[in-house]
C-alpha positions in Angstrom: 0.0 0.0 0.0 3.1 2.1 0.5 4.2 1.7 -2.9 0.6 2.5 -4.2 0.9 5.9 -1.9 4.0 7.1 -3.4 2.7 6.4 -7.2 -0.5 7.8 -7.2 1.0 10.7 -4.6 3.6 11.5 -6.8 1.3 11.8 -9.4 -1.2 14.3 -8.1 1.7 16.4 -6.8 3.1 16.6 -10.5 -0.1 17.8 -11.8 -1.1 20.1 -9.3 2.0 21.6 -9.5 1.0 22.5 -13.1 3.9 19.3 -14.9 2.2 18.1 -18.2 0.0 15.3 -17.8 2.8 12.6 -20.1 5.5 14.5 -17.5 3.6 13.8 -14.8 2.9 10.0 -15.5 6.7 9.2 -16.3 8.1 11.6 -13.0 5.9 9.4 -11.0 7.0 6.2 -12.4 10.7 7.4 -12.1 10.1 8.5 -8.7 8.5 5.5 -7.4 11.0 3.1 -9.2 13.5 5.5 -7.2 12.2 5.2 -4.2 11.4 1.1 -3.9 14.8 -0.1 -5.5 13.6 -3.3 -6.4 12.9 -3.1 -10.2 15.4 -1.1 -12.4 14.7 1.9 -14.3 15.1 0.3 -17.4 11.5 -1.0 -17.5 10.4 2.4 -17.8 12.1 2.5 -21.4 10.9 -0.9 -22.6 7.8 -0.3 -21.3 7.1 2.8 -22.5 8.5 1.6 -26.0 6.3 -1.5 -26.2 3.0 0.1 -25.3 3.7 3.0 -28.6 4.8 -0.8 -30.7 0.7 -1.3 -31.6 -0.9 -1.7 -35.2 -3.9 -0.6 -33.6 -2.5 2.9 -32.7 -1.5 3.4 -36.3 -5.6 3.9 -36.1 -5.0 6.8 -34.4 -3.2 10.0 -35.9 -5.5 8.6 -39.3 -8.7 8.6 -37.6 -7.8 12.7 -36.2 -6.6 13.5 -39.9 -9.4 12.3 -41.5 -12.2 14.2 -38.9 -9.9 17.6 -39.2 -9.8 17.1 -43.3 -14.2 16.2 -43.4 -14.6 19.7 -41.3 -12.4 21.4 -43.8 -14.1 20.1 -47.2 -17.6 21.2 -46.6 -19.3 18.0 -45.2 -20.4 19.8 -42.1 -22.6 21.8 -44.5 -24.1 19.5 -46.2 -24.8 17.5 -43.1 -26.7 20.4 -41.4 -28.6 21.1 -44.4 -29.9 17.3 -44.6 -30.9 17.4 -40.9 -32.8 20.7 -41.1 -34.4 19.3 -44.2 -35.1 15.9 -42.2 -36.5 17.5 -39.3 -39.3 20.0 -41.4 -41.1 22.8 -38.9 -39.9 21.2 -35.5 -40.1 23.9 -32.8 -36.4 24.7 -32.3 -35.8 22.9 -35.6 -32.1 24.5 -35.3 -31.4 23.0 -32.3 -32.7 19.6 -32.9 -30.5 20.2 -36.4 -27.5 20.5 -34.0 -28.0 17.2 -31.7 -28.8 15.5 -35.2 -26.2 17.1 -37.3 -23.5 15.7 -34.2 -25.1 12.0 -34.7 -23.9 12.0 -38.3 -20.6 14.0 -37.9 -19.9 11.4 -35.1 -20.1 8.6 -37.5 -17.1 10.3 -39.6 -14.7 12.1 -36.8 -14.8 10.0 -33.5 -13.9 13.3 -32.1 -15.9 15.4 -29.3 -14.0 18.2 -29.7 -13.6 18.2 -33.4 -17.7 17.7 -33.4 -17.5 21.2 -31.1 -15.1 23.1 -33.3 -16.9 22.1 -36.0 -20.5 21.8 -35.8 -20.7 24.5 -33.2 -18.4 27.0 -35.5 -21.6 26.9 -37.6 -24.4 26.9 -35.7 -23.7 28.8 -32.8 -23.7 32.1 -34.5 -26.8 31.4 -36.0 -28.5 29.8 -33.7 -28.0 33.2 -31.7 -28.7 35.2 -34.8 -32.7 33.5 -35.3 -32.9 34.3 -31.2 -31.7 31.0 -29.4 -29.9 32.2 -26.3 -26.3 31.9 -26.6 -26.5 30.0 -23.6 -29.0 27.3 -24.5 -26.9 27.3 -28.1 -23.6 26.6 -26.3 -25.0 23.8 -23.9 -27.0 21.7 -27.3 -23.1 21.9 -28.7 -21.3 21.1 -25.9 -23.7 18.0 -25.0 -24.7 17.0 -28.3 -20.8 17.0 -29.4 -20.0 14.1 -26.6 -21.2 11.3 -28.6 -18.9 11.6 -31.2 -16.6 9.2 -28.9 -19.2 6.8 -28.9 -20.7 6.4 -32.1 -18.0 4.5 -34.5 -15.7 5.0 -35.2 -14.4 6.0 -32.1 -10.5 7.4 -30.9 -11.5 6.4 -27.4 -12.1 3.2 -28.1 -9.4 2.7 -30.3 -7.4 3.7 -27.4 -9.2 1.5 -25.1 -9.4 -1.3 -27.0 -5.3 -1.3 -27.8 -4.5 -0.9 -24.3 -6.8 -3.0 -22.6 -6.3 -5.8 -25.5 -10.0 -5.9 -26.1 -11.7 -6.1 -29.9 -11.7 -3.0 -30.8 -14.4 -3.9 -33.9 -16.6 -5.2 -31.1 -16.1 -2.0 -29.2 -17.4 0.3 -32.1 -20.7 -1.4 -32.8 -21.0 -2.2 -28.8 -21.7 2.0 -28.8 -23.5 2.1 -31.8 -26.7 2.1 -30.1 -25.8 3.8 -26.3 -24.5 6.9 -28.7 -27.8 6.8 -30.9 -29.8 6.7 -27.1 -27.9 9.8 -25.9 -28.8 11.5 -29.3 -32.4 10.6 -28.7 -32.2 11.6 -24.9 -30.8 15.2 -25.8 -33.4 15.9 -28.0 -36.1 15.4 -25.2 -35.1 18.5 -22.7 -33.9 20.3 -26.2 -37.7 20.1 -26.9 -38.9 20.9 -23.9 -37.2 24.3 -23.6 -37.5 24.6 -27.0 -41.3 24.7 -26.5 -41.1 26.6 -23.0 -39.3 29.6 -24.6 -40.6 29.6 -27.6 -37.6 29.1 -29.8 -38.2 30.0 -33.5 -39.0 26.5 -36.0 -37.8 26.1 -39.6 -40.9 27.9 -42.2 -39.5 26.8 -44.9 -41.9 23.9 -46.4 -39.6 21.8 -48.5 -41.0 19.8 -51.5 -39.9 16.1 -52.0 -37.2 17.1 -54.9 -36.0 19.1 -52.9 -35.5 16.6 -50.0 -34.2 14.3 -52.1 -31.4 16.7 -54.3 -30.2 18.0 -50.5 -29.7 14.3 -49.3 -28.2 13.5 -52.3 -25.5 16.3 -52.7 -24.3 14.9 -48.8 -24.6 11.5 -50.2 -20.5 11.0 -50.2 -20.6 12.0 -46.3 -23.2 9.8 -45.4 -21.8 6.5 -46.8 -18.7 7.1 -45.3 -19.5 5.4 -42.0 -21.2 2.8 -44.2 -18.2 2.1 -45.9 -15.7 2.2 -42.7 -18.7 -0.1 -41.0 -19.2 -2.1 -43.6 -15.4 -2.8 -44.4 -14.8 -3.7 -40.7 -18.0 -6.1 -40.3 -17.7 -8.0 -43.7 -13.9 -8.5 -43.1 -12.3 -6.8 -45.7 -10.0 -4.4 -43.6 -9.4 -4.0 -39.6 -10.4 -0.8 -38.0 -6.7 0.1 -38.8 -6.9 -0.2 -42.1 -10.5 1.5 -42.1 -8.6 5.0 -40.5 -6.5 4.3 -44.1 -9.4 4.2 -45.7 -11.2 7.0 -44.3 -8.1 9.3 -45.5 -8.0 8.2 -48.2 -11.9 8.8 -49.2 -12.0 11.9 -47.5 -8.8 13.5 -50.1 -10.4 11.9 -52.9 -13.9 13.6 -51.9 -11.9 16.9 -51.2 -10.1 16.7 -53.9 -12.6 15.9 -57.2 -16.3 16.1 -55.7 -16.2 19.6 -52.7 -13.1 20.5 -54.5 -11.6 22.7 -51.2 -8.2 20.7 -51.0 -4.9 21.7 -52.2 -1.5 20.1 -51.5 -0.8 23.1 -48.9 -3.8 22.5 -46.7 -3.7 18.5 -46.7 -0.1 19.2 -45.6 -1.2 21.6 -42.6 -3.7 19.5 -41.4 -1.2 16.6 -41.7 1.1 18.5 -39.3 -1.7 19.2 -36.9 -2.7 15.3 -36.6 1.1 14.4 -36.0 1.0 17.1 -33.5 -2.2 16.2 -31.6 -0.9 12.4 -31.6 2.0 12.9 -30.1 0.8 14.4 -27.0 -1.6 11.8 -26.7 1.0 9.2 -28.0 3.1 10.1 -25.0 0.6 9.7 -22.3 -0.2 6.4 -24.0 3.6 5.3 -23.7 4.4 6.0 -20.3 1.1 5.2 -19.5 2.0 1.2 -20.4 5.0 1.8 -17.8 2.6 3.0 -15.1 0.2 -0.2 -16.1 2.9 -2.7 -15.7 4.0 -0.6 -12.4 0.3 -1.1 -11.2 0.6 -4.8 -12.3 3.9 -5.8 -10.7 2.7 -3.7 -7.5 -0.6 -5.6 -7.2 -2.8 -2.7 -7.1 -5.7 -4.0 -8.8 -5.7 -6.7 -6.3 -5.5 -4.5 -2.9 -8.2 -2.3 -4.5 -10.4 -5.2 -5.3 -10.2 -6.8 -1.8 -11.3 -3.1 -0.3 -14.0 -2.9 -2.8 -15.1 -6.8 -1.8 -15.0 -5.8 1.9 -17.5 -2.9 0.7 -19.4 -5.0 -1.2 -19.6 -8.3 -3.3 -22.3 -7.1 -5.5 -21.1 -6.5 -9.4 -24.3 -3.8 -9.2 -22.7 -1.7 -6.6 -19.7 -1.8 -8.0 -20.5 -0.6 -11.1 -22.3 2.2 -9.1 -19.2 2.6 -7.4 -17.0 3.1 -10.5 -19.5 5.8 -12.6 -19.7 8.0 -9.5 -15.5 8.1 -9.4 -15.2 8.4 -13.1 -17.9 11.1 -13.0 -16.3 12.9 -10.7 -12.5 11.9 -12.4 -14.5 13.9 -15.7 -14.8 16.9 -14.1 -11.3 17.9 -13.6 -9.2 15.8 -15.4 -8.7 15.0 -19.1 -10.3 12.3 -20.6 -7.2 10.3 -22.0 -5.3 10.4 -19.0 -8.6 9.1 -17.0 -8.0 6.0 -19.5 -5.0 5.1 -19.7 -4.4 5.5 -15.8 -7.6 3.9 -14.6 -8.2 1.8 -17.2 -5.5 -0.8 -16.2 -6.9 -0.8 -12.3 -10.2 -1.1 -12.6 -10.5 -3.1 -15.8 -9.1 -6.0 -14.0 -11.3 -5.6 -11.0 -14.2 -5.9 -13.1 -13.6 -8.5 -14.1 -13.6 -10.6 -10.8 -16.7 -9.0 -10.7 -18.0 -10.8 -13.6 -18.5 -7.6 -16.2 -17.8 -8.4 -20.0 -15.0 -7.0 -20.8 -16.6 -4.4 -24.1 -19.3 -4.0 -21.8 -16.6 -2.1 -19.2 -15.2 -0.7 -22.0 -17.9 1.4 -23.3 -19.6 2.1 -19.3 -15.8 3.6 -18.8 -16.0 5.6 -22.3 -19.5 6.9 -21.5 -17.9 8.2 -17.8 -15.4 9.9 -19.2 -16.6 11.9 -22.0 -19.9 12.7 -20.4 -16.8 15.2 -18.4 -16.4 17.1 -21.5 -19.2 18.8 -21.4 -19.8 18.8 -17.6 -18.9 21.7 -15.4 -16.0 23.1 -14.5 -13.6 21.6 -16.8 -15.5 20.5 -20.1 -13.6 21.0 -23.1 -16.1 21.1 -25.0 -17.6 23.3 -23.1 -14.8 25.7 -23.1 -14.7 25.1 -27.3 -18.5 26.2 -27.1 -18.0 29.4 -24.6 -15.3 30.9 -27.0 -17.4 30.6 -30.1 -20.4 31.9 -28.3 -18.2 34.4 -26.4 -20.5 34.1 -23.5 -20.1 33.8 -20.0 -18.7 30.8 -19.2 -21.3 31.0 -15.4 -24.3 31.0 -17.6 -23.3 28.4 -19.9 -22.0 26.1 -16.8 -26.0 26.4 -15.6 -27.4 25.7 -18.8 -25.8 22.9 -19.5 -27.0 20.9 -16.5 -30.2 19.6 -17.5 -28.6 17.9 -20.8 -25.7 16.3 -18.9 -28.4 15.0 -16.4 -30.5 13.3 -19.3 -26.4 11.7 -20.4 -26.1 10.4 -16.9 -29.4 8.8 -17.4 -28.5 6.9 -20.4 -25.0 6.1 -18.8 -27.0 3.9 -15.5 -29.2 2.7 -18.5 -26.0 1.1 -19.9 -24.2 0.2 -17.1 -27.7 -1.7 -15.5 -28.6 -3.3 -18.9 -25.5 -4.8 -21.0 -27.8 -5.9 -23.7 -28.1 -2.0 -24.9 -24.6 -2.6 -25.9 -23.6 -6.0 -26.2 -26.7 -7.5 -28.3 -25.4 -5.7 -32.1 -21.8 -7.2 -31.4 -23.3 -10.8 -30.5 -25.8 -10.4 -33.7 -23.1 -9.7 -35.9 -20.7 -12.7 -34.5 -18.0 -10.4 -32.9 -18.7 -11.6 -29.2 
């Protein structure tokens, strides 16, 4: 328990202190190491080596290129259009647009924050301009944008599933249906105030041509999930190979059909990917080193007697775990809740008897639900600068909608076959 002390310690001290969250992770290991003398410093290097030596993570900077390169092209325009279309004279048509429009951008990205930058950029502004209050329009962003995570494909889960050696095919359609659920959940307080306030509603009356040309002209973004999906399930390429694909599609759509490419942006946004990976690359790596620490240490094991003393009930475990990843969401960023907690509580779950994609995406759901929550939501923050509103009011607003996400979290966590019945149907359980 000493040992455990001095890691996890060491750790908050680093990051309080204000040390970058990869820093932190490999200061504490080095410090630790240090301190026990009975494993040598070495491991720190091969470990850290070996968890960056993945063909899964190749999944990674592709998956971030691609969602940066489909906000550039003009997909996130089309995509609105078809969902304003879709949902005719809806009271607060706009708004449902936005929860709607993140739904189908999450199917392309697997980014929350990209879905903000993105989808928000757009309608923020004019959600304001027809007489939304900026502080409704920031918290429909900010929530909405959180299922990009879940829906496939997924960068979390890519990172889950690579570090926790668990399918990550079976991990993207395991979400498939919680993300759909938390699209469907949004949209019932989004009504409500909609209605209570009276927010304006599309007027436009669209004829079925019309209808059918608008759906058609976003017809190359909306197969491209189909075709990532499609590849994975019928076994022509792994997810790896899908991020290849999804690069790949999206230049050749940028290229010849939006025509809003050229040699100098592709390049930029290529530099911004490598960027954004690497910091997240790094906290992956030394974050394999802190894993095997945590292994070699026993930690899972102390932890999981202490929880059995508490309780032998899988139900109040998993109680246990959403109220400390809830709470982890708040103030800490989402990657880093992975990769450290992952490797603890994983393994404690399951003695407890949890299915292994089951944790993974009741984990995923805790942690990016913290985007958007109060005080420390990224995407929250992303929302506030575009709306350049106070971030007080915002931080109120978006309550109810993170209340109607914790919902549909318990709803997950309570009742695996939410998630686990479309991977068993399609044989990847």
């Amino acid at each position: 328990m000493e040992i455990m002390a001095l890691l996890f310690g060491s750790l908050a001290v680093f990051l309080i202190i204000g040390v970058p969250i990869a820093f932190s992770v490999g200061l504490s290991l080095i410090t630790t190491i240090a301190v026990w003398g009975e494993i040598p410093m070495m491991i720190v290097f091969q470990q850290t080596y070996q968890g960056l030596d993945s063909f899964t993570l190749l999944a990674l900077p592709l998956f971030i290129l691609a969602g940066d390169l489909m906000g550039r092209v003009g997909i996130v325009d089309d995509l609105l259009r078809v969902c304003e279309v879709l949902l005719g004279r809806v009271r607060g048509s706009l708004a449902h647009a936005n929860i709607l429009g993140s739904m189908f951008f999450a199917g392309i990205s697997g980014s929350a924050t990209a879905d903000t930058a993105a989808i928000g950029g757009v309608l923020i502004p004019t959600m304001i301009k027809q007489g939304y209050d900026p502080e409704f329009s920031v918290a429909v962003t900010a929530s909405s944008s959180v299922i990009g995570p879940i829906i496939p494909p997924s960068i979390g889960f890519v990172l889950y599933g690579s570090t926790m050696a668990v399918s990550v095919s079976a991990l993207f359609f395991a979400g498939a249906v919680p993300g759909i659920l938390l699209g469907i959940a949004l949209m019932i307080p989004t009504a409500y105030l909609s209605h209570k306030r009276h927010y304006p509603k599309n007027t436009t009356s669209y004829k079925p041509s019309q209808i059918v040309r608008t759906i058609f002209h976003a017809l190359p973004a909306i197969i491209m999930p189909v075709i990532i999906l499609g590849g994975i399930l019928g076994g022509i390429f792994t997810p790896t190979e899908a991020a290849d694909i999804a690069v790949v599609y999206t230049l050749l759509i940028g290229l010849i059909y939006y025509r809003s490419l050229n040699g100098k942006i592709i390049m930029d946004y290529v530099a911004n990917a490598m960027i954004a990976c690497g910091a997240v690359l790094l906290i992956v790596g030394f974050s394999n080193s802190f894993g095997c620490l945590v292994a070699m240490t026993q930690i899972p094991q102390a932890v999981s007697e202490l929880l059995m003393q508490i309780t032998s009930s899988k139900y109040v475990f998993l109680l246990l775990v959403n109220l400390f990843l809830l709470a982890m969401g708040c103030v800490m960023e989402t990657n880093a809740i992975l990769l450290i907690c992952a490797p603890i509580l994983a393994p404690i779950a399951a003695i407890f008897g949890v299915d292994p994609v089951h944790f993974g995406v009741i984990f995923l759901l805790n942690i990016i639900i913290g985007l958007a929550t109060p005080p420390f939501g990224m995407c929250l923050f992303i929302a506030t600068g575009i709306a350049k509103n106070p971030l007080e009011k915002n931080m109120k607003a978006i309550l109810p909608f993170c209340a109607v996400e914790i919902i549909v979290l318990f709803l997950v966590t309570y009742i695996p076959d939410i998630c686990l019945t479309l991977p068993r149907v399609l044989g990847l359980l």
